[in-house]
RODREN-816917 format. One record per atom (N, C-alpha, C, O, CB): x, y, z. Coordinates in steps of 0.001 Angstrom, whole numbers, padded with zeros to 6 digits, always signed. Glycine has a CB too. Example, Ala and Ser with C-alpha at 12.3 -4.5 7.8 and 13.67 -1.06 7.14 Angstrom:
! residues 2
+013190-005690+007800
+012300-004500+007800
+013200-003300+007800
+014236-003319+008465
+011308-004473+009046
+012850-002250+007080
+013670-001060+007140
+012900+000030+007870
+013409+001138+008039
+014084-000598+005725
//
This chain:
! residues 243
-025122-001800-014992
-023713-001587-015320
-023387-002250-016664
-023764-003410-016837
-022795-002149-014194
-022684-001573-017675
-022399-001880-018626
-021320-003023-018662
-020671-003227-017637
-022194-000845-019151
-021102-003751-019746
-020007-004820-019774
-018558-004441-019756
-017643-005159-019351
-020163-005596-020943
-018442-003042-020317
-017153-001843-020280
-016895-001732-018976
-015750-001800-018530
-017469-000249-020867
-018071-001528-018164
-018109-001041-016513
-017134-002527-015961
-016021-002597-015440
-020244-000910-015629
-018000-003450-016300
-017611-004764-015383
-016271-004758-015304
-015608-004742-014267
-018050-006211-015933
-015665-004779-017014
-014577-005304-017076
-013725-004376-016685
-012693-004879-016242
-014334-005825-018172
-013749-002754-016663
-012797-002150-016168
-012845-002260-014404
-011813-001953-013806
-012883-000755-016796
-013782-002600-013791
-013732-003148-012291
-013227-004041-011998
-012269-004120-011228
-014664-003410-011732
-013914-005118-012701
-012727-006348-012417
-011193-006351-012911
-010495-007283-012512
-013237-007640-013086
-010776-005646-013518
-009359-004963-013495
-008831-004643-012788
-008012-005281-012128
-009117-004172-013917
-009134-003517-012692
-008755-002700-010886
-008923-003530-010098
-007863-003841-009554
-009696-001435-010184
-010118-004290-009605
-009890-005263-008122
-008637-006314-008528
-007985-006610-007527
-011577-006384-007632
-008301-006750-009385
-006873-007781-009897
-006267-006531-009497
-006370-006519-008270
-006521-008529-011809
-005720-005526-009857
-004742-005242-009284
-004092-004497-007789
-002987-004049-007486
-004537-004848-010083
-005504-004647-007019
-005047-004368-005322
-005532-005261-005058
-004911-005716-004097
-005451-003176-004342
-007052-006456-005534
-007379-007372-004347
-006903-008609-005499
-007923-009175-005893
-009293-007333-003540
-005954-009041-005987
-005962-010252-006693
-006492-011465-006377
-006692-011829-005218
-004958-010503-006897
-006716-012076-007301
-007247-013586-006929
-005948-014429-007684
-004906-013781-007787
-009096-014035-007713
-005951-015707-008167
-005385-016261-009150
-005310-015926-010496
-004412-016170-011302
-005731-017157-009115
-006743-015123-010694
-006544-014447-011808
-005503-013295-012094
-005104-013263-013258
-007628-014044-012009
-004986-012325-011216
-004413-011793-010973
-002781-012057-011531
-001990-011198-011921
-004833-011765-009938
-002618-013223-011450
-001401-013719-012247
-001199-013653-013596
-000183-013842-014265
-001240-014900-012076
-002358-013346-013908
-002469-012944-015731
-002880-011605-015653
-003405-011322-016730
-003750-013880-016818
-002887-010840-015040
-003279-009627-015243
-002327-008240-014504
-002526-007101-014925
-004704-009745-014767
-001505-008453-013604
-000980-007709-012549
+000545-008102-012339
+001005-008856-011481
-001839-007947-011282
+001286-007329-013443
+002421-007124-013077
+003306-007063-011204
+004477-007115-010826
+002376-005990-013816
+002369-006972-010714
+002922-006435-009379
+002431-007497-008638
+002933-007713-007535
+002442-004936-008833
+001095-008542-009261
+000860-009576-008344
+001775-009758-006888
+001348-009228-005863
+001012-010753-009187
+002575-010247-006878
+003263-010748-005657
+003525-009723-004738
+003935-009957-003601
+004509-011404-005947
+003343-008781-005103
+003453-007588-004184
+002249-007342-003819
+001985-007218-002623
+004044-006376-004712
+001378-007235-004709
-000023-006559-004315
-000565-007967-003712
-001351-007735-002792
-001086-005782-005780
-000441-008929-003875
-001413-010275-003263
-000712-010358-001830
-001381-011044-001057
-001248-012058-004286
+000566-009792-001217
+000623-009973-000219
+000315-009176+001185
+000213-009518+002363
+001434-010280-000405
+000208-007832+000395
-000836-006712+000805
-001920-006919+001480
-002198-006903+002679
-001332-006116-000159
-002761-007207+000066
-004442-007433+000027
-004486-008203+001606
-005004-007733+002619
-005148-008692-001598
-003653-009755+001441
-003736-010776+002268
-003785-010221+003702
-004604-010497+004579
-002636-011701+002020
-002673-009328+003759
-002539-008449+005041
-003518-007774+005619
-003894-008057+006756
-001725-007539+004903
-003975-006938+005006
-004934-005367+005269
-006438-006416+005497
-007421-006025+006126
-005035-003804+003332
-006357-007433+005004
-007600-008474+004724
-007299-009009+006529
-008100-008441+007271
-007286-010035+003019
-006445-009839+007190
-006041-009750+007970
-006517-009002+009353
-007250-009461+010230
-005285-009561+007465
-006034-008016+009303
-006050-007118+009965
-007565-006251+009966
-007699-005334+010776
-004906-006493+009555
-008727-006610+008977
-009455-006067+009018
-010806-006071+010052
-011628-005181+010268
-009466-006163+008054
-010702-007268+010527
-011420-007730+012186
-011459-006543+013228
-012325-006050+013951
-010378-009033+013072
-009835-006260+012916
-009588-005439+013957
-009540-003802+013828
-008896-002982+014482
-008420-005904+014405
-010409-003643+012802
-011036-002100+012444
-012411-002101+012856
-013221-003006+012655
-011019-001662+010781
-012704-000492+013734
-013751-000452+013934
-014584+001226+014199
-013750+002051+014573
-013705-001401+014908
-015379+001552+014126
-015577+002621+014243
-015180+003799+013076
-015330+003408+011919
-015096+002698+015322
-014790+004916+013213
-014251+005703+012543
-012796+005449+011884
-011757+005315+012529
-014329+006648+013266
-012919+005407+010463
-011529+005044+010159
-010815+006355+008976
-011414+007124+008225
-011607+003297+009414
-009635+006213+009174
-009389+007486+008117
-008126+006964+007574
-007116+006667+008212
-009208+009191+008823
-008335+006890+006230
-007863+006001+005178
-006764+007840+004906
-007238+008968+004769
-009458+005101+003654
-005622+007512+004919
-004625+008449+004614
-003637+008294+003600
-002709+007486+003640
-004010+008651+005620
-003892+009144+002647
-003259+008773+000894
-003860+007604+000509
-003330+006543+000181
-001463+008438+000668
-005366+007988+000600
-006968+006801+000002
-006230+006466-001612
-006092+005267-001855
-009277+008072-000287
-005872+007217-002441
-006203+007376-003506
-007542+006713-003892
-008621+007247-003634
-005220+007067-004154
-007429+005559-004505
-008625+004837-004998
-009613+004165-003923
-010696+003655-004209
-008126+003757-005912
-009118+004242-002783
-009563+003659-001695
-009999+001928-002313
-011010+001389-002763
-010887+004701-001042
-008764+001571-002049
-008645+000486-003209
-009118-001056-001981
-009528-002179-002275
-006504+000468-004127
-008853-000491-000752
-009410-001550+000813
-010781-001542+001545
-011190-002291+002432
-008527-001142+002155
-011647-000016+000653
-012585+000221+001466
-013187-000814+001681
-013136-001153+002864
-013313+001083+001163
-013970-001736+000765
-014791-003293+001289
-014429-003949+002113
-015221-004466+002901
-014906-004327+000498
-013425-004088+002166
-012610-005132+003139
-013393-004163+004878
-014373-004848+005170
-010117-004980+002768
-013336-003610+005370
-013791-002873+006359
-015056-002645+006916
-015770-001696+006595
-013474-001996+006136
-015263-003251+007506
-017142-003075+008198
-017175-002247+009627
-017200-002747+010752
-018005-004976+008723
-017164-000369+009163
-016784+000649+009822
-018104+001280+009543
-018830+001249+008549
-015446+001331+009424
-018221+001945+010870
-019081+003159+011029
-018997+003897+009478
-019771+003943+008522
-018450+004220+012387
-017493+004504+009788
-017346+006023+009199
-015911+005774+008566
-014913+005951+009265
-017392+007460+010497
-015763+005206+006746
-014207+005411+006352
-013984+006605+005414
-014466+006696+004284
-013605+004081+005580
-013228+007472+005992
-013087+008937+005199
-011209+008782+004899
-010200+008574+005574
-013694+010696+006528
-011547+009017+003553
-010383+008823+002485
-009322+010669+003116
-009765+011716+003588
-011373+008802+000164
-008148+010303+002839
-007801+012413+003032
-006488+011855+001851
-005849+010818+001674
-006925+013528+005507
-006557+013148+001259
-005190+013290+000309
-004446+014359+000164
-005194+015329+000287
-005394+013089-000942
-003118+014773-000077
-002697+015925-000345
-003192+016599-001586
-003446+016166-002710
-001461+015833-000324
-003255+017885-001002
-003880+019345-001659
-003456+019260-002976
-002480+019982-003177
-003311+020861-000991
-004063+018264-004534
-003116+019047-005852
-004462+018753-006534
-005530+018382-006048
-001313+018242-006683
-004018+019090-008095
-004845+019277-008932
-005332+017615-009469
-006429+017083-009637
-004183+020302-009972
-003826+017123-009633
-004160+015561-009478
-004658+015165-008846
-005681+014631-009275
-003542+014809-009355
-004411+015076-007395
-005055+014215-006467
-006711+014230-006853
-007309+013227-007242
-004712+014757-004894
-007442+015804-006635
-008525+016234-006608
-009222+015664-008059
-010419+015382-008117
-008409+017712-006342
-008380+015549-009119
-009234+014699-010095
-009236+013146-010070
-010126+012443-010548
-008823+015042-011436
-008266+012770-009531
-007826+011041-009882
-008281+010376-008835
-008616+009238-009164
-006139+010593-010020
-008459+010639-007537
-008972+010114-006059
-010080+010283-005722
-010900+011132-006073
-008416+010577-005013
-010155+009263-004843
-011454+009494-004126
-011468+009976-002681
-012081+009385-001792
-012178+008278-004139
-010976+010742-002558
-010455+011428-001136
-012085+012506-000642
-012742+013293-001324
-008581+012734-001574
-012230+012087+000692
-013218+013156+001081
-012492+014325+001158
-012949+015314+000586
-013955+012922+002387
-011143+014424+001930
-011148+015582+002516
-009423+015791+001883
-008763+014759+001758
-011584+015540+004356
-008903+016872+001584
-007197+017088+001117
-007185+018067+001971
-008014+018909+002318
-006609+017533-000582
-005222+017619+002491
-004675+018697+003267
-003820+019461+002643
-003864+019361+001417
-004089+018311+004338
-002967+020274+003125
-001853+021438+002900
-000165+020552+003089
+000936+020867+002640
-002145+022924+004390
-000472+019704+003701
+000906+018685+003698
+001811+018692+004940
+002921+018212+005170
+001937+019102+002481
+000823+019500+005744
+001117+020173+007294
+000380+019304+008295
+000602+018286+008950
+000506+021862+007493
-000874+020424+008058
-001823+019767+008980
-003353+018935+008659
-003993+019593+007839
-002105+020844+009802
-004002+017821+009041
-004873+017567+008608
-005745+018245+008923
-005626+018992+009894
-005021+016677+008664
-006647+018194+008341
-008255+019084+008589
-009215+018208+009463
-010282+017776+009026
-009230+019381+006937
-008757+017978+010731
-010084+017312+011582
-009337+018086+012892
-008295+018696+013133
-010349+015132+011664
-010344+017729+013448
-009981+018044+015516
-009422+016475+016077
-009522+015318+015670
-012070+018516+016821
-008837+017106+017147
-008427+016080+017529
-009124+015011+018375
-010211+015307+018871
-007549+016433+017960
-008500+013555+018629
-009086+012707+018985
-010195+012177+018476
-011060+011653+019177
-009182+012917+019829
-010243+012262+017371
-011811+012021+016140
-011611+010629+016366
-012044+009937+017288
-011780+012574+014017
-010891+010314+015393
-010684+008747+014642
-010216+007529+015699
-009595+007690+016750
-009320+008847+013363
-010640+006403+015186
-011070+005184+015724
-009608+004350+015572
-008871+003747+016352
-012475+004522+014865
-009605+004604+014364
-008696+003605+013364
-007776+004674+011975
-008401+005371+011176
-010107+002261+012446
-006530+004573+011988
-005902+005358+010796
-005106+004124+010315
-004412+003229+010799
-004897+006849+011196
-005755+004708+008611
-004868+003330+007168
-003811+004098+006983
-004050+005236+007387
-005729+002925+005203
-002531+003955+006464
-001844+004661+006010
-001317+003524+005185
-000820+002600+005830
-001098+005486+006871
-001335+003407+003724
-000955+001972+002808
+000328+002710+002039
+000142+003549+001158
-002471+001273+001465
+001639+002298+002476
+002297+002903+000909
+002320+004216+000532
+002038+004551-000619
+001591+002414-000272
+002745+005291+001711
+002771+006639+001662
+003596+007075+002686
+003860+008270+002822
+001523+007209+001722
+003951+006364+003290
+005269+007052+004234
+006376+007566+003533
+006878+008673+003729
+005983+006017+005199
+006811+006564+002550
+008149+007196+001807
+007769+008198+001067
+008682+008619+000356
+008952+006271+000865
+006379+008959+000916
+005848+010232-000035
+006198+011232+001003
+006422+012329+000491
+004034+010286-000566
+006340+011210+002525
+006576+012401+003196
+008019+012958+003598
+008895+012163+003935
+005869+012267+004285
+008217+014108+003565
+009135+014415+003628
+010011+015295+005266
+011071+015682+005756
+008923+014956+002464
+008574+015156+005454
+008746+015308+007306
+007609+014401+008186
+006517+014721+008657
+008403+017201+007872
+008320+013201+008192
+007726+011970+008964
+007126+012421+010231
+006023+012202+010734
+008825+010858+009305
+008236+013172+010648
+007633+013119+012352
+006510+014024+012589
+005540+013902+013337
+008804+013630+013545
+006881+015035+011727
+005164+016099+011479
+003835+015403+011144
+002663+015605+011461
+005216+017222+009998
+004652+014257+010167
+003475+013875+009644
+002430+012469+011031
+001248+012257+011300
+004108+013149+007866
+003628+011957+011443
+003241+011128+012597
+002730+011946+013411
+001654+011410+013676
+004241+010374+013245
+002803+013216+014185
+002394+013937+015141
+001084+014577+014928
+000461+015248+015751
+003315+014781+015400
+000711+014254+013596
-000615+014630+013364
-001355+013059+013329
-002373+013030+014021
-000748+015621+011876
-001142+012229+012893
-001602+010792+013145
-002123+010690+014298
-003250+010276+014569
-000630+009798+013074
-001083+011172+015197
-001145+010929+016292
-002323+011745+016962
-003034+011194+017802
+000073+011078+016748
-002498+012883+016639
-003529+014219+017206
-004458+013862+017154
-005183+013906+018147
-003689+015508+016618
-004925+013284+015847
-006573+012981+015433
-006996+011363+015638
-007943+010813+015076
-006854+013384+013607
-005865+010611+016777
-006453+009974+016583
-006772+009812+017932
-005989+010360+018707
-006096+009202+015808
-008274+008846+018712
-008694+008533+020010
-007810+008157+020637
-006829+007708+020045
-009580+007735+020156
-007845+008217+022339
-006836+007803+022861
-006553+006177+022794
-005558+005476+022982
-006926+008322+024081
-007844+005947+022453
-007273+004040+022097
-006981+003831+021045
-006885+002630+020790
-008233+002782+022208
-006699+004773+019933
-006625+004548+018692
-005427+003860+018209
-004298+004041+018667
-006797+005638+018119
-005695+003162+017378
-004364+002133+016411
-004639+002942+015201
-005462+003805+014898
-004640+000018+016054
-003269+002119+014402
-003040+002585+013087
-002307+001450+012505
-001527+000664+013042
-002280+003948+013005
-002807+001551+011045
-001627+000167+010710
-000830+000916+008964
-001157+001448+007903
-002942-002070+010307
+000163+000513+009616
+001405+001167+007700
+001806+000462+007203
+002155-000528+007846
+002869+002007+007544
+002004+000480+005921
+002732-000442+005395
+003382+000478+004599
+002809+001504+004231
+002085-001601+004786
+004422+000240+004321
+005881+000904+003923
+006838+000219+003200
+007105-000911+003607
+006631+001259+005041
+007477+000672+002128
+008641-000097+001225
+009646-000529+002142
+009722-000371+003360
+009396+000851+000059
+010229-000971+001518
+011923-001217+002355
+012344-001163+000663
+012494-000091+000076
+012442-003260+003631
+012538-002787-000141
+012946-002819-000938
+011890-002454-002515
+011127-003226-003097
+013551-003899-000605
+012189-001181-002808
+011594-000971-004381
+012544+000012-005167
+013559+000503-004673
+009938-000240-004392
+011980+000297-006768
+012805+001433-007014
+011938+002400-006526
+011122+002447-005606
+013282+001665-008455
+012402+003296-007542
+012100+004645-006903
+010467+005087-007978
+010527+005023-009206
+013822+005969-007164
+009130+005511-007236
+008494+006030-008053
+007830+006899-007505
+008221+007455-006478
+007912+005337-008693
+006613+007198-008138
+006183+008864-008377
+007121+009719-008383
+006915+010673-007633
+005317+009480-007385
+007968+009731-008885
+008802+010574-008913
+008070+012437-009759
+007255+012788-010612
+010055+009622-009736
+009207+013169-008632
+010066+013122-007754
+009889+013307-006230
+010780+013642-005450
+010786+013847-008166
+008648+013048-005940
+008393+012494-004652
+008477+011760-004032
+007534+011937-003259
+007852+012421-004391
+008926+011016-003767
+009953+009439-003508
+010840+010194-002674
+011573+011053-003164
+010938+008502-005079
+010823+009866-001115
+011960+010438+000045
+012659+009264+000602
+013860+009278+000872
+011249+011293+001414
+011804+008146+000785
+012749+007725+001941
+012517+005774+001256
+011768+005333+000385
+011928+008319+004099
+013668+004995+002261
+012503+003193+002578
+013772+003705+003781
+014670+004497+004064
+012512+000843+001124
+012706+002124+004293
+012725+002257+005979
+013313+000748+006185
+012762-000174+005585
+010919+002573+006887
+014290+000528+006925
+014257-000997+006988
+013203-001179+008379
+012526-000191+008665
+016040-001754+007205
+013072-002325+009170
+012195-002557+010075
+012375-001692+011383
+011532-001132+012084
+012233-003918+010300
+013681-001761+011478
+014324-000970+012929
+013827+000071+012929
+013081+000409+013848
+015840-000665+013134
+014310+001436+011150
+014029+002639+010902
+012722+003084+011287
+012355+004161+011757
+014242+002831+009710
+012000+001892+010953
+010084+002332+010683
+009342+001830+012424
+008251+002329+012700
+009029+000792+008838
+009883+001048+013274
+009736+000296+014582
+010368+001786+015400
+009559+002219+016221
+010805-001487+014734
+011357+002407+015315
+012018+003452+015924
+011396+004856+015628
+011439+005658+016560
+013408+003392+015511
+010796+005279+014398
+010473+006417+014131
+008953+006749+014728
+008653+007869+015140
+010664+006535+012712
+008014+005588+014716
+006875+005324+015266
+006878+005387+016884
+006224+006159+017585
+006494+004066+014745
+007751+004412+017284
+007907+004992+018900
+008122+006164+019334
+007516+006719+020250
+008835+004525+019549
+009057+006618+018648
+009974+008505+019119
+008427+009198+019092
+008196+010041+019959
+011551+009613+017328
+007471+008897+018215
+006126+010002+017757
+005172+010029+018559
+004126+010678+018535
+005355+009734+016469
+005729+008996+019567
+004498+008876+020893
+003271+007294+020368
+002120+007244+020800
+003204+010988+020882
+003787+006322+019534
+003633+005309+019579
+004013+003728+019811
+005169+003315+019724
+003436+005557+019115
+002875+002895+020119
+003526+001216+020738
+003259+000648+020025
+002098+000408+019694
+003138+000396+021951
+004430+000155+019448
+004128-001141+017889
+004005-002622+018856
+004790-003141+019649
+006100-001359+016314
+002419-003069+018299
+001678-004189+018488
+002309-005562+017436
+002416-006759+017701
+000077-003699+018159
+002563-004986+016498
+002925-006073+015594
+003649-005459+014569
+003241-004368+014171
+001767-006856+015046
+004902-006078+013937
+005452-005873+012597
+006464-006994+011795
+007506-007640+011907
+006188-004618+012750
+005285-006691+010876
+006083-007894+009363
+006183-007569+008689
+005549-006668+008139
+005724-008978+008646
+007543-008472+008195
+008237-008134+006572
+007439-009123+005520
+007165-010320+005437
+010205-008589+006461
+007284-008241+004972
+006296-008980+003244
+007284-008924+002401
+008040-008056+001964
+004781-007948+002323
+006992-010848+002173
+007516-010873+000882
+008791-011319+001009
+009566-010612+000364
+007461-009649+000196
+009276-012147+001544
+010867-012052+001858
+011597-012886+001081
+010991-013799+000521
+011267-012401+003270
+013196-012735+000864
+014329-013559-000225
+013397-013728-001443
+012706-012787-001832
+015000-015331+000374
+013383-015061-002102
+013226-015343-003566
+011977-014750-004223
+011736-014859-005425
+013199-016828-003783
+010805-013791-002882
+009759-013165-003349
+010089-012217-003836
+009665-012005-004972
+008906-012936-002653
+011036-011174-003169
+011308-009839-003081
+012374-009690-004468
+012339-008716-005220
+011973-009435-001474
+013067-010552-004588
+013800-010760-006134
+013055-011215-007549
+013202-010765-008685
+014857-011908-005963
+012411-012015-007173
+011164-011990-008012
+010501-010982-008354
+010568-010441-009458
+010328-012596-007581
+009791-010644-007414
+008633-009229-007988
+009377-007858-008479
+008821-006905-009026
+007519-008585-006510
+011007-008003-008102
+011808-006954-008577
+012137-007189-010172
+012251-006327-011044
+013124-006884-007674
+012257-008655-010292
+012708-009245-011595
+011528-008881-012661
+011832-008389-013748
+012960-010952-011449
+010254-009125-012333
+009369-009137-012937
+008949-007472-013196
+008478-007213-014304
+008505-010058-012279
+009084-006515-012356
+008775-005086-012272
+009446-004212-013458
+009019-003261-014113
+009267-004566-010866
+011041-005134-013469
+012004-004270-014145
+012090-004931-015620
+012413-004212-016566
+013508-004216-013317
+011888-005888-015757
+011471-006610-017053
+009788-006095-017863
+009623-006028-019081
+011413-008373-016518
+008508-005728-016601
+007835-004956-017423
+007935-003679-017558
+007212-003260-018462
+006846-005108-017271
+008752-002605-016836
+008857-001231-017199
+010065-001386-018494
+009805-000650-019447
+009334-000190-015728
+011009-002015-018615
+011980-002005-019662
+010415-001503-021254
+010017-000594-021982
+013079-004126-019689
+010123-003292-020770
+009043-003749-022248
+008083-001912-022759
+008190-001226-023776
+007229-005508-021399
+007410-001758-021746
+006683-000321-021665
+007191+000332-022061
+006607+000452-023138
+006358+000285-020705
+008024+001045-022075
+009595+002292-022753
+009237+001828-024106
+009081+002905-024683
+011846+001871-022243
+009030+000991-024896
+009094+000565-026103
+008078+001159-026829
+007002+001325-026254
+009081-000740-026166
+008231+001592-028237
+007285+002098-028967
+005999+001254-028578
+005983+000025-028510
+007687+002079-030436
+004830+002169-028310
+003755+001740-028214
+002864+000783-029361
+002649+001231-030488
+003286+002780-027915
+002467-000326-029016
+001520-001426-030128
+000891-002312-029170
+001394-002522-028066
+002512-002508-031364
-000174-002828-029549
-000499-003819-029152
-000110-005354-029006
-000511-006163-028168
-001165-003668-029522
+000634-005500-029881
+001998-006415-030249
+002464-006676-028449
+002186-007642-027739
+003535-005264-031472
+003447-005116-028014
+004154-004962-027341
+003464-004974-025874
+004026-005314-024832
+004793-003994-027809
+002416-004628-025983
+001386-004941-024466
+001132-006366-024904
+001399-006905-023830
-000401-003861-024176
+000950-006930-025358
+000807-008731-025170
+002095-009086-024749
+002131-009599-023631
+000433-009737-026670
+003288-008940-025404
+004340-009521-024986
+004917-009031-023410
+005482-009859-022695
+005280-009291-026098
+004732-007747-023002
+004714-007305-021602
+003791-008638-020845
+004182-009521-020083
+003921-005588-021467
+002399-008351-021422
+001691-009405-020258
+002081-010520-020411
+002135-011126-019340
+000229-009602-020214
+002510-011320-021610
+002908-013042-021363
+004209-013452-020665
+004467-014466-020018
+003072-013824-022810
+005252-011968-021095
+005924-012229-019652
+005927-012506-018340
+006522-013452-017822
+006271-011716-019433
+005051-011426-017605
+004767-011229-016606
+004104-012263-016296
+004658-012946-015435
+004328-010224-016453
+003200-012614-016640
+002141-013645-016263
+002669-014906-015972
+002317-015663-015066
+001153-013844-017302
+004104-015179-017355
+004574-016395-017194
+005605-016684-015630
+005798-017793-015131
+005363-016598-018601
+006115-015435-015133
+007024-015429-014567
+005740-015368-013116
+005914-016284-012312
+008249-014266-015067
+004849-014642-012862
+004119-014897-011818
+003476-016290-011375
+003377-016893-010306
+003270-014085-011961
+003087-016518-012689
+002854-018613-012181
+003712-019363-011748
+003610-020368-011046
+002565-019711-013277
+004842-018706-012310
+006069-019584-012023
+006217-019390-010869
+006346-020464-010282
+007308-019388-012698
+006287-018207-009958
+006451-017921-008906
+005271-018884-007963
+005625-019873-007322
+006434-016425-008924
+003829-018391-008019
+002694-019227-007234
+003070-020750-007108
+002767-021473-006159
+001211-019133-008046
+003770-021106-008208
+003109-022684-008446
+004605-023225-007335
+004475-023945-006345
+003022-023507-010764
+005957-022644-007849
+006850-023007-007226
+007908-022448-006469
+008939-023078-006231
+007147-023505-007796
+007614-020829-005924
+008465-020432-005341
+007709-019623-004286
+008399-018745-003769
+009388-019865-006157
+006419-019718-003837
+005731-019122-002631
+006373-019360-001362
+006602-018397-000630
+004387-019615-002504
+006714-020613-000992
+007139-020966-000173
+008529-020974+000224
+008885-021529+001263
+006707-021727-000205
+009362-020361-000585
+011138-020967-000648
+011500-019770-000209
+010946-018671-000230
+012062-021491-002286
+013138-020388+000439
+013785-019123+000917
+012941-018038+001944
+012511-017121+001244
+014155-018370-000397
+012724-017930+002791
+011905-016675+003393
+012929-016139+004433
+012800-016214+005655
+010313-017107+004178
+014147-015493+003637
+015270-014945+004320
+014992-013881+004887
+014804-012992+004057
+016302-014726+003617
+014864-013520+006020
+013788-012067+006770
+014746-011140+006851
+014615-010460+007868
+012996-012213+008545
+015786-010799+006092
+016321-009694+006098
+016619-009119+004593
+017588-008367+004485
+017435-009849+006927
+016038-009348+003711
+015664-009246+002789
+014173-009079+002140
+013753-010225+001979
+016207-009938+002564
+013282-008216+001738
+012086-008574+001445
+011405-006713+001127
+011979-005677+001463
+011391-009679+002890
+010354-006810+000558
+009751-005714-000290
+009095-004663+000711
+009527-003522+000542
+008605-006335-001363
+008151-004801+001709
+007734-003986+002341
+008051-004363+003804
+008672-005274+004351
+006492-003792+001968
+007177-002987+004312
+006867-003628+006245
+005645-003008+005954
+005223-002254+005077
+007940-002897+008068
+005016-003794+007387
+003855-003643+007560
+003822-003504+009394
+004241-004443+010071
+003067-004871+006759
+003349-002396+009960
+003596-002158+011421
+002136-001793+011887
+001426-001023+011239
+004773-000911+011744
+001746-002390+013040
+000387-002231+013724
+000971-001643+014622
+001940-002235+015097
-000549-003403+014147
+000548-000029+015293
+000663+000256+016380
-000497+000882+017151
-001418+001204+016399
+001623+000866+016346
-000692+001124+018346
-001507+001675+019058
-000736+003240+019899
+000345+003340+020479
-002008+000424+019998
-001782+004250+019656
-001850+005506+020507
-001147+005268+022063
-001685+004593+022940
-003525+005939+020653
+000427+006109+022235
+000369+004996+023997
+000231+006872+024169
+000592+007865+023537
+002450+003485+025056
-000616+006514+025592
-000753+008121+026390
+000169+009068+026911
-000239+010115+027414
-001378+008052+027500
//
């Protein structure tokens, strides 16, 4: 592997699996480090067949010591060049039989659908009758990929829509809560402003010494403060297949 190779890898892993380094490199740090921490978490409890749903980069696959992890993405021209998806659907139905899967990822793609419960009722089809699934979902962000951007969910919304679909939520947490969730908003909207700006290299340094400065600031002295739980950036919901 070339030194080009390294360094554009170790890039990408800063920005879904951060380390400390990550604070100099990843605008989104505090969002994405509380993720990683999660899905890292939770990864004990994957096993067998897993089906990573809106994979894009399949940015968790390592984290997982599975039989079988098959990426699926919706049917476009993008997806099919930019992802690493085994298999793309029609936005209906997935392409497996039912009762396949072991384990379903779904990271940060609920608010991309625009008929949840279709889309849960197929979750639900392909997956074993002991099968779990774990989501994680916005509550508080702006709005992106646009104009595909439908929904955020507060905890109740995303705890209620999962039950109605013929599932039993095992566990659910809010990431990121009070002075985090204002933070990583502060820091998001301060580097998309900088970006809009005529393009230089000038202007990408000053984007990153922002960011960077305002993410240390955060690690060193505001990880711990405020953790007001009705306030905060995502959810994250473990549920299991009930019969």
């Amino acid at each position: 592997m070339s030194l080009k190779e390294k360094i554009k890898n170790f890039y990408f892993k800063q920005q879904f699996q951060p380390n400390v380094l990550g604070i100099f490199l990843n605008p989104f740090f505090i969002a994405r480090y509380a993720l990683y921490k999660e899905m890292q978490s939770f990864s004990t409890q994957l096993n067998g067949k897993v089906l990573d749903i809106g994979c894009g980069s399949k940015p968790y696959e390592n984290l997982f010591k599975v039989s079988k992890y098959i990426g699926l993405e919706l049917d476009s021209d993008r997806n099919r060049q930019n992802t690493k998806a085994d298999f793309f659907y029609d936005g209906k139905s997935f392409p497996f039989k039912e009762n396949e899967f072991d384990f379903i990822i779904c990271n940060q793609v609920l608010e991309h659908v625009f008929e949840p419960n279709l889309f849960l009722q197929e979750v639900r089809r392909v997956l074993k009758p002991t099968g779990k699934a774990l989501f994680t979902i916005p509550f508080l962000w702006d709005e992106h990929e646009q104009p595909i951007d439908y929904a955020r969910y507060s905890s109740f919304g995303i705890k209620h829509l999962v039950e109605k679909n013929g599932f039993h939520v095992t566990d659910l947490k809010k990431l990121n809560p009070g002075l985090s969730a204002i933070w990583q908003l502060k820091i998001g909207f301060i580097y998309k402003k900088i970006l809009k700006l005529k393009y230089s290299k000038l202007i990408v340094l000053i984007s990153a010494l922002l960011f960077s400065v305002h993410n240390l600031l955060y690690y060193l002295f505001l990880v711990k403060k405020n953790r007001q739980a009705d306030l905060y950036l995502d959810n994250l919901i473990f549920v299991e297949k009930r019969s």
